[in-house]
N, C-alpha and C positions, 0 to 999 in steps of 0.2 A: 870772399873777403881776404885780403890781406891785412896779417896785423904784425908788428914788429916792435919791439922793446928792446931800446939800448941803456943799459945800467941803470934802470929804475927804481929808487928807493922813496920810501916812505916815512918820515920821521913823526910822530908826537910826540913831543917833549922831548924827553932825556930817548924814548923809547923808538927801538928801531921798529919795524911794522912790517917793510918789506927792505929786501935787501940787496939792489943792485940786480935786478931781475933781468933778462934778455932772454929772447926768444925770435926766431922769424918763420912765421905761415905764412905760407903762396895757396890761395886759392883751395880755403876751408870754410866750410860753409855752419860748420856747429864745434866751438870748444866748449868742452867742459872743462870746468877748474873742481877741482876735488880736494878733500885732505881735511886734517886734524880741523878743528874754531881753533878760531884766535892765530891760523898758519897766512892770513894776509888775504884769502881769495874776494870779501866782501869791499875791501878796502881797495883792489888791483880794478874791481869792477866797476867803482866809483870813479876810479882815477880816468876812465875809458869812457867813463860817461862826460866826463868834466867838471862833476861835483867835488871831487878832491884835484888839489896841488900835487904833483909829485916833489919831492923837496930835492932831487937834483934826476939827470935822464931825460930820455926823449922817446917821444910814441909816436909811432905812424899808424895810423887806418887806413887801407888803399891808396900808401904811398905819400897822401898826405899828413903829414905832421900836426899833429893836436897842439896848437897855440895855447897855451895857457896863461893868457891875460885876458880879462871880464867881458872885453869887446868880442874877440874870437868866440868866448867860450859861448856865449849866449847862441851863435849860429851853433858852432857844434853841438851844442844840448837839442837842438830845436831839427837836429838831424838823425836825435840817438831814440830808440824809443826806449824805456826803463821802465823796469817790472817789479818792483820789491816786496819783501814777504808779508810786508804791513800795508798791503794796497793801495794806500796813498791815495784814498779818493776824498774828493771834499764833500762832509757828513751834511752840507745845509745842501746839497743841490741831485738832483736826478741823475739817475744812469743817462739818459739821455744828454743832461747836458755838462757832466763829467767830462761827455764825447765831445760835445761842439767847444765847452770853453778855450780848448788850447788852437784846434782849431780856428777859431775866430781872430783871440788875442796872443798866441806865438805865430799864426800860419795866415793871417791875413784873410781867409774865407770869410764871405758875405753871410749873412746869419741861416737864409733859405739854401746853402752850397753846405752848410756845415750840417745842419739838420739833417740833409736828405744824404750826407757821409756818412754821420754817425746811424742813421738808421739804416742802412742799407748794411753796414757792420754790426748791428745788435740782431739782425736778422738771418745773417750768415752764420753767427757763432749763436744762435737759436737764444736769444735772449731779448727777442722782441717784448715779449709779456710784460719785461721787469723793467720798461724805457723810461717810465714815471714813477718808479719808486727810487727813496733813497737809502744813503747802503745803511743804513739800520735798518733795515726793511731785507735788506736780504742772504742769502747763507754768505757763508766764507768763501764757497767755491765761486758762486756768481759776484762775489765781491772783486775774486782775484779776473775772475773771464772778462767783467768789464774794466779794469784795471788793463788787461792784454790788447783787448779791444781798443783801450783807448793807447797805447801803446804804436798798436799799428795803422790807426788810424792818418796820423799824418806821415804816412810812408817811408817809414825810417829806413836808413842805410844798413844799419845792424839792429836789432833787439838785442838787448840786455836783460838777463832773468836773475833776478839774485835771491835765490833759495823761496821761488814762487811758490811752494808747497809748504813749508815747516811749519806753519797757523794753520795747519788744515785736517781733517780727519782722512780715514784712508779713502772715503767714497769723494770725497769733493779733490781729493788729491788725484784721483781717476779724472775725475771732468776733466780736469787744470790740465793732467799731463796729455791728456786725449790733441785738447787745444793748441797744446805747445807743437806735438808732434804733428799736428796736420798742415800748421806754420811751415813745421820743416819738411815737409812732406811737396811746399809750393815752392823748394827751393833758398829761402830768407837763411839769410846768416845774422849765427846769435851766438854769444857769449851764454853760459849758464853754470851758474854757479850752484852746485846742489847733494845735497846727500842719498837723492835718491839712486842709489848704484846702476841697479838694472836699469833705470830711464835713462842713463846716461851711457851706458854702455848702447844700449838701441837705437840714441839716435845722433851720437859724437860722431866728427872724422877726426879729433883728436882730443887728446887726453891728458892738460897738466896738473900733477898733482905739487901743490904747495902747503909746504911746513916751515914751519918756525922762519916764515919771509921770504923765503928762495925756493924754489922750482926744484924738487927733488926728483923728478922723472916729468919727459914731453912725448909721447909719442901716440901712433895710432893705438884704437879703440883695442885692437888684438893685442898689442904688444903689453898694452897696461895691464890688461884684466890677466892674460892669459900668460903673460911672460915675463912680469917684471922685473929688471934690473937693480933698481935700487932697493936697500935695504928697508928704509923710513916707507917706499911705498907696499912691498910686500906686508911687511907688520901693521898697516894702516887699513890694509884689505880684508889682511886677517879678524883683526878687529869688528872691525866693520862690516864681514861678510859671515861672522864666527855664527850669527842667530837668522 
């Protein structure tokens, strides 16, 4: 994955969000975005999906540039796969067919091509069992697997995780990160957005941390944890690694 940010800012309202952010990766396979809530990273990730505006700036993903007008965006959505910490499954219908609906109605699959996708994917990530239940019917962890599942299902370009764990207890936070990492384990570049430290340190090739809108340190997995330069990120670690 190549990703590149040239002076990307974020406005609501009166309020800045992010603030003229840049960066440029050649050929990274897992960022993690780290730092303080409310430092911009949920809002940066959206932006990457295509669900927010940037209010001025320009993004490339592998060199292509993120059109952001409605026509463009709908292919770009339909490219990203997106994971959010509230599952986002729809409550009237099956694990099962959670999988086929975008398949079907964003991805054009015949209804028996989409079936035999999404089961073939509930079967790999061992959640065959739960293909007719729906998500009240089942934990938070199997809520978020098939949320991922259906994620990768139409074979996205990047994955996007945005704090896949923070609804979850620490055993179903195990499944989740188990899942994430075997993702990365096939190779797939992903965005992730998360406070789990140590999952992020295991399985990043890089590491930005953002505070109050702006990128306070960028670099590898060693440099961040182990060496850090900037001030905001050292005292954020501290915090953060204090318990």
């Amino acid at each position: 994955m190549k990703l590149v940010l040239q002076n990307v800012a974020k406005d609501f309202g009166p309020q800045r969000v992010l603030d003229n952010l840049s960066l440029t990766l050649e050929k990274v396979h897992t960022l993690a975005l780290i730092g303080p809530s409310g430092g911009g990273k949920s809002t940066l990730l959206r932006i990457l999906a295509g669900l927010e505006y940037p209010t001025s700036g320009t993004v490339l993903l592998n060199d292509a540039p993120i059109v952001y007008r409605e026509e463009e965006l709908l292919r770009h959505r339909r490219s990203i796969g997106t994971v959010f910490q509230s599952f986002n499954l729809f409550p009237h219908l099956t694990a099962l067919a959670n999988l086929t609906l975008p398949l079907e109605k964003a991805h054009g699959h015949p209804p028996a091509a989409a079936r035999e996708i999404a089961r073939q994917l509930l079967a790999r990530f061992r959640l065959s069992d739960h293909a007719d239940k729906r998500p009240a019917e089942l934990s938070g962890g199997q809520r978020q697997r098939i949320a991922i599942a259906r994620a990768v299902a139409i074979k996205p370009r990047v994955l996007l995780f945005d704090e896949p764990t923070s609804a979850l207890d620490p055993e179903m936070t195990g499944e989740v990160l188990d899942m994430i990492e075997e993702l990365r384990a096939e190779g797939r570049d992903f965005v992730l957005v998360t406070h789990e430290m140590g999952f992020a340190r295991r399985v990043a090739d890089q590491v930005a941390l953002l505070a109050h809108g702006r990128i306070a340190e960028l670099g590898p997995v060693a440099q961040i944890f182990e060496h850090p330069t900037s001030q905001v990120t050292r005292d954020f670690l501290a915090r953060i690694l204090k318990y």
